[in-house]
Backbone atoms as SQL, in Angstrom:
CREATE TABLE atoms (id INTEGER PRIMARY KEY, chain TEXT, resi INTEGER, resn TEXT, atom TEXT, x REAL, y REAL, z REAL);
INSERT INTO atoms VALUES
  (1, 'A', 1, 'UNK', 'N', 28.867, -19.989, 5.823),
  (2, 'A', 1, 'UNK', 'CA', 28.052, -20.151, 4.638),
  (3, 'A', 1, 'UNK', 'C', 28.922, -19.869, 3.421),
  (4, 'A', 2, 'UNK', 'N', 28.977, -20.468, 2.599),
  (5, 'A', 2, 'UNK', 'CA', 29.523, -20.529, 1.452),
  (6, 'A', 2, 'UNK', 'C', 29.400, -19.848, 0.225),
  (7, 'A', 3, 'UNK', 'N', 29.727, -19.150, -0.663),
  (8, 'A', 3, 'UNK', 'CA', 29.183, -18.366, -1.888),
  (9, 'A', 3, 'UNK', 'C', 29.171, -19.395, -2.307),
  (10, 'A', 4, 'UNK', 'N', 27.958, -19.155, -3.481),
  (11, 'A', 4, 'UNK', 'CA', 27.076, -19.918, -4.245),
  (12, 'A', 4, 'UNK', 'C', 26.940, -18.922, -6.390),
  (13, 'A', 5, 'UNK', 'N', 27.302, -19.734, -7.211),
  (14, 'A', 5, 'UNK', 'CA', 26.887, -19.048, -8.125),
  (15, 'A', 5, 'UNK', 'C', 25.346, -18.749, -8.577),
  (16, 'A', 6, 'UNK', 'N', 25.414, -17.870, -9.663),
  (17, 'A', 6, 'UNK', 'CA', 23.862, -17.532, -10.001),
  (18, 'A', 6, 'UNK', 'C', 23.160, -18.735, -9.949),
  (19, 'A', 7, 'UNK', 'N', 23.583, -19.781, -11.134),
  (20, 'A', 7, 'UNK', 'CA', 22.832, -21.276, -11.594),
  (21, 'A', 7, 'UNK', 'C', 22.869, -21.719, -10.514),
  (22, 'A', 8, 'UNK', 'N', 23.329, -21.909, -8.944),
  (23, 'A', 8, 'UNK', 'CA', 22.706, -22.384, -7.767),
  (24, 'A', 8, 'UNK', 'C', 22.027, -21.640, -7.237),
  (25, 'A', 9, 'UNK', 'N', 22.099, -20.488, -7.562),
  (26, 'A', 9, 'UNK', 'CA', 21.045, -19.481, -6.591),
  (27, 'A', 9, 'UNK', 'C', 19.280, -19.736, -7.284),
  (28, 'A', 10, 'UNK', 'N', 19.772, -19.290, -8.892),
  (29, 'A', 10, 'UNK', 'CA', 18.358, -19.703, -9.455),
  (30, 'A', 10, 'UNK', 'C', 17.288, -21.254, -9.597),
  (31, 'A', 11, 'UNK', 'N', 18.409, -22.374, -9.338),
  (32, 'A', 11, 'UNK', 'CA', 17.845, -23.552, -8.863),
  (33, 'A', 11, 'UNK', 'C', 17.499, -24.210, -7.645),
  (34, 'A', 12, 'UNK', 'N', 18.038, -23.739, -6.427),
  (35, 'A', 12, 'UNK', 'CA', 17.364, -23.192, -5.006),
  (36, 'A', 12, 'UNK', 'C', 16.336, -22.710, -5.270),
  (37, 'A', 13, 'UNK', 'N', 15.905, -21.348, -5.980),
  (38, 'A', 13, 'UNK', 'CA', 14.571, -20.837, -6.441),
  (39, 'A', 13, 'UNK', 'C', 13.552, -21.949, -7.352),
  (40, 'A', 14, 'UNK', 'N', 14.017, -21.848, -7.580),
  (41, 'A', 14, 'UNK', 'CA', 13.377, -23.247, -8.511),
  (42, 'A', 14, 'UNK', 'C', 12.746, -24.234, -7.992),
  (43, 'A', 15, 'UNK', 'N', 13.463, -24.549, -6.818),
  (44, 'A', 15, 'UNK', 'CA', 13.314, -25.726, -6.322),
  (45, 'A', 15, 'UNK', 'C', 12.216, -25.515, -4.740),
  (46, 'A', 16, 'UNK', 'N', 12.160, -24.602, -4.516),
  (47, 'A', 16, 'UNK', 'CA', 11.289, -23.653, -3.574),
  (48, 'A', 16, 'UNK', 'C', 9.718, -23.504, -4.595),
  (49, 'A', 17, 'UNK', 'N', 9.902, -22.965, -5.652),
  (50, 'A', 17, 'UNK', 'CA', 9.040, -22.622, -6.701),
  (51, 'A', 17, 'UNK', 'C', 7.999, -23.836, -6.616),
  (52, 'A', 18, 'UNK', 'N', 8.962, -25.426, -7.027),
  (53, 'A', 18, 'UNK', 'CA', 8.419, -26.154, -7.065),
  (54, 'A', 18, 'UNK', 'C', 7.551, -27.020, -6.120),
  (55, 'A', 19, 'UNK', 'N', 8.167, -27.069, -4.666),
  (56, 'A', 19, 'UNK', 'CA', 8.101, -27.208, -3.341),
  (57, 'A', 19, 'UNK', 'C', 6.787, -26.486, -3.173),
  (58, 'A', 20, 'UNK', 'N', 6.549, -25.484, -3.167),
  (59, 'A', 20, 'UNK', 'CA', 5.048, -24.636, -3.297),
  (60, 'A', 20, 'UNK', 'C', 3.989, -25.089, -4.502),
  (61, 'A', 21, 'UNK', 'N', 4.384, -25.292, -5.503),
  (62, 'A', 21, 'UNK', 'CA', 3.365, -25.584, -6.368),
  (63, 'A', 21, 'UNK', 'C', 2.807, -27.077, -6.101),
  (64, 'A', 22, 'UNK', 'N', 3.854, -28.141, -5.465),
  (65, 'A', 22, 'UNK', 'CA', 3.205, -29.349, -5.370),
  (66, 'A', 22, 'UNK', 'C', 2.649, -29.389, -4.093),
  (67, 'A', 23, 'UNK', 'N', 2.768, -28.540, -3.413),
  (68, 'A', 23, 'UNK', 'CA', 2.405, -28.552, -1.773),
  (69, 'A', 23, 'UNK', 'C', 1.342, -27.526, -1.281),
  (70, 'A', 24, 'UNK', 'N', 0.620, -26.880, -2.212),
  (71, 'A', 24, 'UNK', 'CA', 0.231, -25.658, -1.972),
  (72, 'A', 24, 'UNK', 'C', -1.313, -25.326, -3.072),
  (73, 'A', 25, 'UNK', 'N', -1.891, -25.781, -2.812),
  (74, 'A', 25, 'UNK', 'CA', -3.100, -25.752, -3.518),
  (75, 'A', 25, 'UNK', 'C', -3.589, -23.836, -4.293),
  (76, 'A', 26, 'UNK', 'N', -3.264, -23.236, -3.244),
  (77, 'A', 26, 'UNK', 'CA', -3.982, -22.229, -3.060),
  (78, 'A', 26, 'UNK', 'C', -2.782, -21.434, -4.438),
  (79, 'A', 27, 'UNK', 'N', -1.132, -21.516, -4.576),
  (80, 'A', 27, 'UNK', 'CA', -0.325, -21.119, -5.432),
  (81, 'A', 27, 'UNK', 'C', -0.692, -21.708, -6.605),
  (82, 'A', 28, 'UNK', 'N', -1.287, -23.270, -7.072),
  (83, 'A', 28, 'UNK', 'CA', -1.907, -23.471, -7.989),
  (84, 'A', 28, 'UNK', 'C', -2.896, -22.680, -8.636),
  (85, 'A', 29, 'UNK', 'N', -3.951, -21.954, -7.691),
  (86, 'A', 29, 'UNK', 'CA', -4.973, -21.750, -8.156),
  (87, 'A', 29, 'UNK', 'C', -4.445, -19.898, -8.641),
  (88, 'A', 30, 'UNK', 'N', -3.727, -19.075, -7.813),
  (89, 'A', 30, 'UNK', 'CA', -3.022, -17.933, -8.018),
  (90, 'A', 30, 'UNK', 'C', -2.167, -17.819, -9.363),
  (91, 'A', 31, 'UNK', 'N', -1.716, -18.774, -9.560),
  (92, 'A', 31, 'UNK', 'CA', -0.940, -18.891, -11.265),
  (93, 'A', 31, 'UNK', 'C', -1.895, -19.200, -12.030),
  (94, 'A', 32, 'UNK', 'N', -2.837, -19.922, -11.899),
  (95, 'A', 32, 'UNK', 'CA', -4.575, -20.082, -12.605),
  (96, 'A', 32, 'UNK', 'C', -5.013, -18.517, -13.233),
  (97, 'A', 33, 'UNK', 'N', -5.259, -17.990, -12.116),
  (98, 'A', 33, 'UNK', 'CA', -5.743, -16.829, -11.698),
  (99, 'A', 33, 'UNK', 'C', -4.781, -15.574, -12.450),
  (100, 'A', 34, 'UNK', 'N', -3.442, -15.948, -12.572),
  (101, 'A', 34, 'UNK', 'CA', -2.869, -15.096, -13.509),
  (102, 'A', 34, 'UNK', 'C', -2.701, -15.124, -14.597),
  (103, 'A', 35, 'UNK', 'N', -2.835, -16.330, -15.265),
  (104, 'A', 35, 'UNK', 'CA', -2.803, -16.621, -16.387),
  (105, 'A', 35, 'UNK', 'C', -3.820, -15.862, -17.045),
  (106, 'A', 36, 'UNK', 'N', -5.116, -16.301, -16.225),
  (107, 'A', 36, 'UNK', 'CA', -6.387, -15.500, -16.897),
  (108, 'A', 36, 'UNK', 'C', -6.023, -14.050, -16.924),
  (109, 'A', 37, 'UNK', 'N', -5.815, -13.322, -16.047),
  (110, 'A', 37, 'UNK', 'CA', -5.628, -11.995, -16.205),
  (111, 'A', 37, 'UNK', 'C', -4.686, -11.694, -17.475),
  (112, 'A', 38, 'UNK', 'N', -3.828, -12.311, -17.382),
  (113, 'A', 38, 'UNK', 'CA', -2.855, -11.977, -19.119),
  (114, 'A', 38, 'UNK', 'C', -3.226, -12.234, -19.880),
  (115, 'A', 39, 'UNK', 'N', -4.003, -12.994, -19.925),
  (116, 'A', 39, 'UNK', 'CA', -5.014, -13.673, -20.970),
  (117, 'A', 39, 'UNK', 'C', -6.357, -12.610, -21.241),
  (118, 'A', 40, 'UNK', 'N', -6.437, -11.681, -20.132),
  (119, 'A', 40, 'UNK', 'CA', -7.977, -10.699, -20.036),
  (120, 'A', 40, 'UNK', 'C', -6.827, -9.358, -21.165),
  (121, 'A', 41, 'UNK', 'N', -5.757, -9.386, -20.067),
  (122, 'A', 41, 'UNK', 'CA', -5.229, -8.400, -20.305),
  (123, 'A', 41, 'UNK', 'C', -4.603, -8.123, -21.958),
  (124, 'A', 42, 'UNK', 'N', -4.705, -9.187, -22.511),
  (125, 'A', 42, 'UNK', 'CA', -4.338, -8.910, -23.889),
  (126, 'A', 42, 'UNK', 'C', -5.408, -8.711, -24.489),
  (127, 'A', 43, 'UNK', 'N', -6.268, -9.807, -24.180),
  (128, 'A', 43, 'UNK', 'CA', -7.980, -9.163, -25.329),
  (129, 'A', 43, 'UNK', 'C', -7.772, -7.836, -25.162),
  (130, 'A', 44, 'UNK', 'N', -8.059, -7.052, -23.989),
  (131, 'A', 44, 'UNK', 'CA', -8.307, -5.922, -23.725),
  (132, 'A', 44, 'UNK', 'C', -7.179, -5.076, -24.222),
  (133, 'A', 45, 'UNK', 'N', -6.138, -5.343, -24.535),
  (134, 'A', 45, 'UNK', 'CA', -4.452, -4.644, -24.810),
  (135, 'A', 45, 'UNK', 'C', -4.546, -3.104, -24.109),
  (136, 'A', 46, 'UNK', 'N', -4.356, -3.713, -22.894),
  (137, 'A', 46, 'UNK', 'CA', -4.233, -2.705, -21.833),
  (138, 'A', 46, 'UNK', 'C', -2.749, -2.137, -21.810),
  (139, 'A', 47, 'UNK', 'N', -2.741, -0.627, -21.546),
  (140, 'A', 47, 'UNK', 'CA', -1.430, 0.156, -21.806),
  (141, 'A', 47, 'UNK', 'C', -0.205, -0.982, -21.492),
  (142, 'A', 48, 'UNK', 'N', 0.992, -0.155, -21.215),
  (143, 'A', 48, 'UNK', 'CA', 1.723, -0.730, -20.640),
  (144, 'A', 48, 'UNK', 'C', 1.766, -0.299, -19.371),
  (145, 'A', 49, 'UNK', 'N', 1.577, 0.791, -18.707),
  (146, 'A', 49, 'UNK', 'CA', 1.387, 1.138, -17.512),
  (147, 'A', 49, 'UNK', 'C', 0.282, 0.085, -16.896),
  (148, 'A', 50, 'UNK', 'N', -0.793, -0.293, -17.809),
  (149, 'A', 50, 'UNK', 'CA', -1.796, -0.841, -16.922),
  (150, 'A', 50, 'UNK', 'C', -0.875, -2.172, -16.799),
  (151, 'A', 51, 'UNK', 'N', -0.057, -3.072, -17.430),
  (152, 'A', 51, 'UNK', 'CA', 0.369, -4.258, -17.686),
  (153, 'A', 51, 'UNK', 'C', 1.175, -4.233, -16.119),
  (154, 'A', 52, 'UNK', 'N', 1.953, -3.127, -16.458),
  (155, 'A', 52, 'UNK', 'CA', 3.512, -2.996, -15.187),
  (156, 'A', 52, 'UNK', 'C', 2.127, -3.141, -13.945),
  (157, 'A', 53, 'UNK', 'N', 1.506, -2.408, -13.659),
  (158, 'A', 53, 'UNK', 'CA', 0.448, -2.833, -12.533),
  (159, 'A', 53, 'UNK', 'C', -0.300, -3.872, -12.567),
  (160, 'A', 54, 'UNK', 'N', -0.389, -4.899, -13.068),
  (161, 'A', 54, 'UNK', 'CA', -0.968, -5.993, -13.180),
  (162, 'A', 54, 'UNK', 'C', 0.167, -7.298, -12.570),
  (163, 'A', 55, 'UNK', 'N', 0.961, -6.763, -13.320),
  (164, 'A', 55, 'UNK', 'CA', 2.444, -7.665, -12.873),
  (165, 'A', 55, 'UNK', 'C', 2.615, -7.817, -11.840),
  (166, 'A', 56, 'UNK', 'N', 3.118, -6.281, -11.171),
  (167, 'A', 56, 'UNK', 'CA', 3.291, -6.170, -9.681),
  (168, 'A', 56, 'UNK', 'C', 2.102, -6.744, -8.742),
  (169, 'A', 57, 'UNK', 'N', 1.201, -6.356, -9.295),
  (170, 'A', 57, 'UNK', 'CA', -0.105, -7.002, -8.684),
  (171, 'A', 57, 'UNK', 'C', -0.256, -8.640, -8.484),
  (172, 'A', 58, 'UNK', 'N', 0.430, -9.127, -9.285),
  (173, 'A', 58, 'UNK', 'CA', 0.330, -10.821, -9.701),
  (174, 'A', 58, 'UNK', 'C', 2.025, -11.215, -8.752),
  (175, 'A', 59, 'UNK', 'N', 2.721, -10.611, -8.791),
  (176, 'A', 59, 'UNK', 'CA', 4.064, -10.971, -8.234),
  (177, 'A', 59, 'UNK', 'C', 3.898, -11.280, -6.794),
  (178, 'A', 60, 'UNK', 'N', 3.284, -9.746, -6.729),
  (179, 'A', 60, 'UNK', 'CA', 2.653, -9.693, -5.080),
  (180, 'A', 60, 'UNK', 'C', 2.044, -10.865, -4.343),
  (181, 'A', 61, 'UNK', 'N', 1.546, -11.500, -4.712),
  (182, 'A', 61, 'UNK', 'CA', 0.218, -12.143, -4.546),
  (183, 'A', 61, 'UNK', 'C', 1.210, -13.542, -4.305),
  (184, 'A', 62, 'UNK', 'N', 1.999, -13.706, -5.598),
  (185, 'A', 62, 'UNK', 'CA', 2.687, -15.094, -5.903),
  (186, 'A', 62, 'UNK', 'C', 3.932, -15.159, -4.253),
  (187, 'A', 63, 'UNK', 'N', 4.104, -14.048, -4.370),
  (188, 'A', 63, 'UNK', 'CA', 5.401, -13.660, -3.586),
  (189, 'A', 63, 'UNK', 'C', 5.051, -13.550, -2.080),
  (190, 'A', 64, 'UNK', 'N', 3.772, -13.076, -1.700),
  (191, 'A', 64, 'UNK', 'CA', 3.340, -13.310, -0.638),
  (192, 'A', 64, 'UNK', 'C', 2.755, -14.558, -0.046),
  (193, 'A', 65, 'UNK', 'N', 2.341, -15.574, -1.363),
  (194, 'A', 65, 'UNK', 'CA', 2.114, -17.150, -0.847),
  (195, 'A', 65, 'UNK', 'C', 3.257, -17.670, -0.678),
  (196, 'A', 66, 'UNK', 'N', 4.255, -17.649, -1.473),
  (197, 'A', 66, 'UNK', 'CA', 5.589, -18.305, -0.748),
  (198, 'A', 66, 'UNK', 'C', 6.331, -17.987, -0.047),
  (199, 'A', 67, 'UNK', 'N', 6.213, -16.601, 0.763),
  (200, 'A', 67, 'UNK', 'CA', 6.488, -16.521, 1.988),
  (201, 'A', 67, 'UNK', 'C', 6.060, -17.081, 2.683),
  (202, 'A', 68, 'UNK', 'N', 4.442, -17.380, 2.610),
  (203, 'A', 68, 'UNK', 'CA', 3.517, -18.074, 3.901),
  (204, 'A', 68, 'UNK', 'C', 3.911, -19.631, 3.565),
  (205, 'A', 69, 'UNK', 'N', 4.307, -19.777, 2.444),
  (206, 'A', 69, 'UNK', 'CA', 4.584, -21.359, 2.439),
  (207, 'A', 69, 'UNK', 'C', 5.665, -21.590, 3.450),
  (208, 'A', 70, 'UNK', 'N', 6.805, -20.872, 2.822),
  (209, 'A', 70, 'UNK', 'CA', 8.280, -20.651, 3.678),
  (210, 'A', 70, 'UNK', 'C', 8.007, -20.905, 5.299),
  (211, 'A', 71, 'UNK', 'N', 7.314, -20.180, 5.741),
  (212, 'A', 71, 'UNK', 'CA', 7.456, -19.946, 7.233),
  (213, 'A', 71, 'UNK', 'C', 6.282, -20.821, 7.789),
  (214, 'A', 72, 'UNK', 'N', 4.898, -21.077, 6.725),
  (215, 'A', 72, 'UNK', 'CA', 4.803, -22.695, 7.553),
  (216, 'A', 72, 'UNK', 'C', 5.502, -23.582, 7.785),
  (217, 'A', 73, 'UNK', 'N', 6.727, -23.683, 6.912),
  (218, 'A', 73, 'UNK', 'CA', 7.292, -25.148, 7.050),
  (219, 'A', 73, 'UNK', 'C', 8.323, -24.974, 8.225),
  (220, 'A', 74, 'UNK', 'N', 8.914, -23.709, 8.171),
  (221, 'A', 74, 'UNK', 'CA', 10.074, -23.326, 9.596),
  (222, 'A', 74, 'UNK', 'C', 8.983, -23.609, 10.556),
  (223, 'A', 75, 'UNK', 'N', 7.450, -23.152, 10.713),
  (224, 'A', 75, 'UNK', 'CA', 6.771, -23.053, 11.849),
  (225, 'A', 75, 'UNK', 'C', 6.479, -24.583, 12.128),
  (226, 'A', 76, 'UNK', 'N', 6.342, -25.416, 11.118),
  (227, 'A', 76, 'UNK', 'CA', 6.525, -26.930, 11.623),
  (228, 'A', 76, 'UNK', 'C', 7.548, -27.349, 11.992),
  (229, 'A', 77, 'UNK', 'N', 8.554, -26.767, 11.354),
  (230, 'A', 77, 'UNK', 'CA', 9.952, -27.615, 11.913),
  (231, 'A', 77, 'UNK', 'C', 10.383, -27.634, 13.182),
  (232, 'A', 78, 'UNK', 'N', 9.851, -26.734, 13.642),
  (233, 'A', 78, 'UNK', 'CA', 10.498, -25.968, 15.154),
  (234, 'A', 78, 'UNK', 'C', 9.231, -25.910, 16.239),
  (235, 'A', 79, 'UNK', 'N', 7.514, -26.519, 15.810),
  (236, 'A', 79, 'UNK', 'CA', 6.946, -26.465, 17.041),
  (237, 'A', 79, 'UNK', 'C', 6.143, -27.493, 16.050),
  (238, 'A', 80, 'UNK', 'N', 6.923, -28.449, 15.921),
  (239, 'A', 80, 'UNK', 'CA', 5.515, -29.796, 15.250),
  (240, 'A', 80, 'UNK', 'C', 4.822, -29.949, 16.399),
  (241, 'A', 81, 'UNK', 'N', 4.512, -29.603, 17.836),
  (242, 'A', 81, 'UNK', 'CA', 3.038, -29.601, 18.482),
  (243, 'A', 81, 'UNK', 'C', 2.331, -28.131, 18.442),
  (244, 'A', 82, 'UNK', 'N', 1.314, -28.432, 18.634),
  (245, 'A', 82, 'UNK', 'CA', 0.329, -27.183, 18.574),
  (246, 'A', 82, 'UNK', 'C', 0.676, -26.187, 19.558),
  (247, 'A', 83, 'UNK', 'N', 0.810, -25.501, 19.267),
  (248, 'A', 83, 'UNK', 'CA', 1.065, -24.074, 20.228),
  (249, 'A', 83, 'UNK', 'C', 0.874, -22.944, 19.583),
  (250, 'A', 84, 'UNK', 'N', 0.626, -22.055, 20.572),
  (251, 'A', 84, 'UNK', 'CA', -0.416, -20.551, 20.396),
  (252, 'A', 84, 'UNK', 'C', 0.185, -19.662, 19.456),
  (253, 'A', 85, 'UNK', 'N', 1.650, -19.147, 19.679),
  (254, 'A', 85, 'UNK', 'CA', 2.541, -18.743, 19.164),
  (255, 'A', 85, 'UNK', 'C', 2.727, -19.478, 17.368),
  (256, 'A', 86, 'UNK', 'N', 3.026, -20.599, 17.668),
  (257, 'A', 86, 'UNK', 'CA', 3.265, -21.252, 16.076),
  (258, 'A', 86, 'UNK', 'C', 1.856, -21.300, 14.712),
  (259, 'A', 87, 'UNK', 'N', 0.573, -20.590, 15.561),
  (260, 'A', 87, 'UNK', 'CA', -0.733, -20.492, 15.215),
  (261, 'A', 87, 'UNK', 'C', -0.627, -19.324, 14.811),
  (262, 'A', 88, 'UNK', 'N', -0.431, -18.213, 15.596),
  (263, 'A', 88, 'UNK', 'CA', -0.265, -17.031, 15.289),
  (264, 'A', 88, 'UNK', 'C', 0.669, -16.358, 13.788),
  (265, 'A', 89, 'UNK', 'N', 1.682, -16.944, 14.306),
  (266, 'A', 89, 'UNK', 'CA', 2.252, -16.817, 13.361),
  (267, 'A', 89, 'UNK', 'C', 2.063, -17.305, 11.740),
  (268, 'A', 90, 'UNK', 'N', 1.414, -18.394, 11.814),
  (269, 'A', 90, 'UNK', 'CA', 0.586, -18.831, 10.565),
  (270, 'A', 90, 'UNK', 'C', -0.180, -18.239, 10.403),
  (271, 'A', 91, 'UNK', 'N', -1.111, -17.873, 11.135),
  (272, 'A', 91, 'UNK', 'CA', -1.994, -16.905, 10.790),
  (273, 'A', 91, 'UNK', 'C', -2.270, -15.570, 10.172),
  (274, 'A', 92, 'UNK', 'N', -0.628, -15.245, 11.191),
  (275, 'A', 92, 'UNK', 'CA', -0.109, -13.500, 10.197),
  (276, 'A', 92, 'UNK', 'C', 0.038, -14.035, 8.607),
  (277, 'A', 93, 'UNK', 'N', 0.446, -15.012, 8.686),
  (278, 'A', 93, 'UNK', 'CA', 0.891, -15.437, 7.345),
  (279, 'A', 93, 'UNK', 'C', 0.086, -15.412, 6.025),
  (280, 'A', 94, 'UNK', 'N', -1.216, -15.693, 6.730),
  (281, 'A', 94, 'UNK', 'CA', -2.514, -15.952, 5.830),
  (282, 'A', 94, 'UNK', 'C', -3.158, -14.941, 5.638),
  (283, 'A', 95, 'UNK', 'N', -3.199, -14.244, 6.839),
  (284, 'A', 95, 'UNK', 'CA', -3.322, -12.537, 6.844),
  (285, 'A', 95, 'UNK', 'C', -2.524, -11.602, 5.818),
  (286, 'A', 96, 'UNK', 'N', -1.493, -12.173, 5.927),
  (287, 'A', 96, 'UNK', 'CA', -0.923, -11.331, 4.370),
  (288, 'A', 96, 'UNK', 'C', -1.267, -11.900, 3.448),
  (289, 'A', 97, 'UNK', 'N', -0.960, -12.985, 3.071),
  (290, 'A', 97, 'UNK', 'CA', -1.838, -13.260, 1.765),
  (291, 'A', 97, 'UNK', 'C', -3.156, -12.719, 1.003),
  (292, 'A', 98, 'UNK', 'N', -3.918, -12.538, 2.594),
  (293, 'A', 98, 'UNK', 'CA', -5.308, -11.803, 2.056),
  (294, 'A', 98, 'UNK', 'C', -5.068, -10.596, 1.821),
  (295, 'A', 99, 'UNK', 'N', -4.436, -10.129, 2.487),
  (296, 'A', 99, 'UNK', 'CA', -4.330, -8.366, 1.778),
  (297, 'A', 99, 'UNK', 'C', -3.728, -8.219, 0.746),
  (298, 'A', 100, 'UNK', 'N', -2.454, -9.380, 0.631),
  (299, 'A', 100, 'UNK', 'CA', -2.400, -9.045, -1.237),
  (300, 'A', 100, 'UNK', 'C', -3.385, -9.468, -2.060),
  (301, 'A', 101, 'UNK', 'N', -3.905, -10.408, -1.808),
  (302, 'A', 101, 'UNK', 'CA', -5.024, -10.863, -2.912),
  (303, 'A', 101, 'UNK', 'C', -6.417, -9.723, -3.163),
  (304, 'A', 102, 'UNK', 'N', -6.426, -9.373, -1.543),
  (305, 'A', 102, 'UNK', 'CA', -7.503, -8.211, -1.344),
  (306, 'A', 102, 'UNK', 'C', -7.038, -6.744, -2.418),
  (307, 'A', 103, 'UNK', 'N', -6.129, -6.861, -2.322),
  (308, 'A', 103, 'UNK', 'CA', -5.200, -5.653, -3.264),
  (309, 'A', 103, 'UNK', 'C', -5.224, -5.856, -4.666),
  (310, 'A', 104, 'UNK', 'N', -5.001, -6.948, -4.973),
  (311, 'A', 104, 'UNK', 'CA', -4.830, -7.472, -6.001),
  (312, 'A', 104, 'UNK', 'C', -5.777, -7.027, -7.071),
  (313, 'A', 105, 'UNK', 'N', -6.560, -7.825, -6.382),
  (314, 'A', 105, 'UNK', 'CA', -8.433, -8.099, -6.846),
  (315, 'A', 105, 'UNK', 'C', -9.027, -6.969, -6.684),
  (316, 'A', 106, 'UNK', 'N', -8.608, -5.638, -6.300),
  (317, 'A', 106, 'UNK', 'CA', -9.337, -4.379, -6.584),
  (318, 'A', 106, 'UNK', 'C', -8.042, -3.517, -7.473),
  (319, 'A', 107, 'UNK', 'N', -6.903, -3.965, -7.783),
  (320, 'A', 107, 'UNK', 'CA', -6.317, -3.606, -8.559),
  (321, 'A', 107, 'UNK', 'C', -6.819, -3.708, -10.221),
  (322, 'A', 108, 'UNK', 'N', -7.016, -5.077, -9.963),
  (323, 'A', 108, 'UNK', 'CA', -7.833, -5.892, -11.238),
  (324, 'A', 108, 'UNK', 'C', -9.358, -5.347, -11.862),
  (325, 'A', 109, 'UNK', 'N', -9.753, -5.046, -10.702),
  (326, 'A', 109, 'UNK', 'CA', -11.002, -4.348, -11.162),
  (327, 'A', 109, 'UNK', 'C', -10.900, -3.097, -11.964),
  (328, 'A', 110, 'UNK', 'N', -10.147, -2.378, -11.494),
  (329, 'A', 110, 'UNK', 'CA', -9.967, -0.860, -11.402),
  (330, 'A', 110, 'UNK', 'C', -9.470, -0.933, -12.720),
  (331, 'A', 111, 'UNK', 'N', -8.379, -1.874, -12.892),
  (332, 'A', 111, 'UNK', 'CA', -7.357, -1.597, -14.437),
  (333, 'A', 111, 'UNK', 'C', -8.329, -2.431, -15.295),
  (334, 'A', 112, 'UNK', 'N', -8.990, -3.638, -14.845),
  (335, 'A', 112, 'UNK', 'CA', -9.647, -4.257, -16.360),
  (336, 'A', 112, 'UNK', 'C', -11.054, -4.042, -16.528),
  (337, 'A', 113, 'UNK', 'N', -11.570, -4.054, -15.013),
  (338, 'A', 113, 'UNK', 'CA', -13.559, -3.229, -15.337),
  (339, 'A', 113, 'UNK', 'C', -14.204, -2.995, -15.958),
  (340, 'A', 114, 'UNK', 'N', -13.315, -1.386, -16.175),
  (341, 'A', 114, 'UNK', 'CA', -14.201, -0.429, -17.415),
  (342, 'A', 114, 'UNK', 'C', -14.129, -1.054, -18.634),
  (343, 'A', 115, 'UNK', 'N', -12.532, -1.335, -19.015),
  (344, 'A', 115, 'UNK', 'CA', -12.479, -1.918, -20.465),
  (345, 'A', 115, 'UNK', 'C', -13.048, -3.407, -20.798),
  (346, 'A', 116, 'UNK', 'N', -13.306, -4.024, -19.718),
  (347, 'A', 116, 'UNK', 'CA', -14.050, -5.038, -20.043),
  (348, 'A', 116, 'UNK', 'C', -15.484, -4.862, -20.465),
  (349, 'A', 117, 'UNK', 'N', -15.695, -4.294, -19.268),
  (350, 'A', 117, 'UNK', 'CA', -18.012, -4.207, -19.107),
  (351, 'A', 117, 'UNK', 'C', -17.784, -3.106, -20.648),
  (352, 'A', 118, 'UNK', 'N', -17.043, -2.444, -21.250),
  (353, 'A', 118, 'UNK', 'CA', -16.633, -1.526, -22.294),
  (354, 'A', 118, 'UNK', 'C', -16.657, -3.004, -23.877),
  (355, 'A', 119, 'UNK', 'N', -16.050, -3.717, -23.592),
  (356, 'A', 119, 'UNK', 'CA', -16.093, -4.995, -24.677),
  (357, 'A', 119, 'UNK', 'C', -17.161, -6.079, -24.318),
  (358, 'A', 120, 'UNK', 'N', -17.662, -6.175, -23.366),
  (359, 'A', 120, 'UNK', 'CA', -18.725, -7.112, -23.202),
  (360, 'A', 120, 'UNK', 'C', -20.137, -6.301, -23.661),
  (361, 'A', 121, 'UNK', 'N', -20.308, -5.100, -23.616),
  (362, 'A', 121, 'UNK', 'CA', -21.105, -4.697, -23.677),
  (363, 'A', 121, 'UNK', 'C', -21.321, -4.355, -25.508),
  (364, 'A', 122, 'UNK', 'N', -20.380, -4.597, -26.265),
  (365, 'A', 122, 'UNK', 'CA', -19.597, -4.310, -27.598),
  (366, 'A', 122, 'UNK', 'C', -20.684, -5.401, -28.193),
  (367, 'A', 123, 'UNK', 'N', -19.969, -6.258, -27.398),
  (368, 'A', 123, 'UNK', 'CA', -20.160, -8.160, -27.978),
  (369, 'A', 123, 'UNK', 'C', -21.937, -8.583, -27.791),
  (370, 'A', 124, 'UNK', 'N', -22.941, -7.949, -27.130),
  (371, 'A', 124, 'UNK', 'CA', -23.937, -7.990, -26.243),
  (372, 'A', 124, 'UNK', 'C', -24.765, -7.263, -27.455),
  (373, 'A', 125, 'UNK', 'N', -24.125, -6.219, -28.293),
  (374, 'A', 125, 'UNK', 'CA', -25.318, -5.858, -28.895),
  (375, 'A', 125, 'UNK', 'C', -25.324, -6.664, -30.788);
């Protein structure tokens, strides 16, 4: 294997990045989904501590779908017929996804909740 500079390392990424966003419905809707939160998260101008946990929270999430993207496509490459094993393993895959999102989404609550139902309730009277 060959060394590679940064500008090939970061356009490999890139190009993975992109590979998921056109192939991947569910990473569409997760960058959707974060946008809004930065978008919640500024109305609200949540600390910076709450921000750094929001991030990680959103990275997570992003970072755990393109793993599962990643290793569907090895899991096709290497058992394009159905088998138990190549199921499973997709499955762990999706299984993580949900626990970051599951994480996520009570992260989200916890940091934007109060200060929201706190400004909706502002706007209400």
């Amino acid at each position: 294997m060959r060394a590679q500079g940064l500008a090939a390392a970061f356009g490999f990424a890139l190009r993975g990045i992109a590979y998921a966003w056109r192939s991947q419905r569910n990473v569409r809707i997760q960058a959707a989904v974060a946008v809004a939160v930065v978008l919640v998260g500024a109305w609200l101008r949540v600390s910076s501590l709450e921000w750094a946990l929001l991030v990680i929270a959103m990275a997570m999430v992003l970072t755990a779908e393109l793993f599962n993207t990643a290793i569907e496509a090895v899991v096709d490459l290497v058992s394009p017929q159905t088998n138990p094993l190549a199921g499973a393993a997709k499955d762990a895959c999706a299984a993580g996804v949900v626990v970051a999102v599951v994480g996520s989404v009570l992260l989200g609550l916890f940091v934007l909740g109060p200060p929201l139902l706190d400004r909706l309730q502002l706007l209400v009277r």
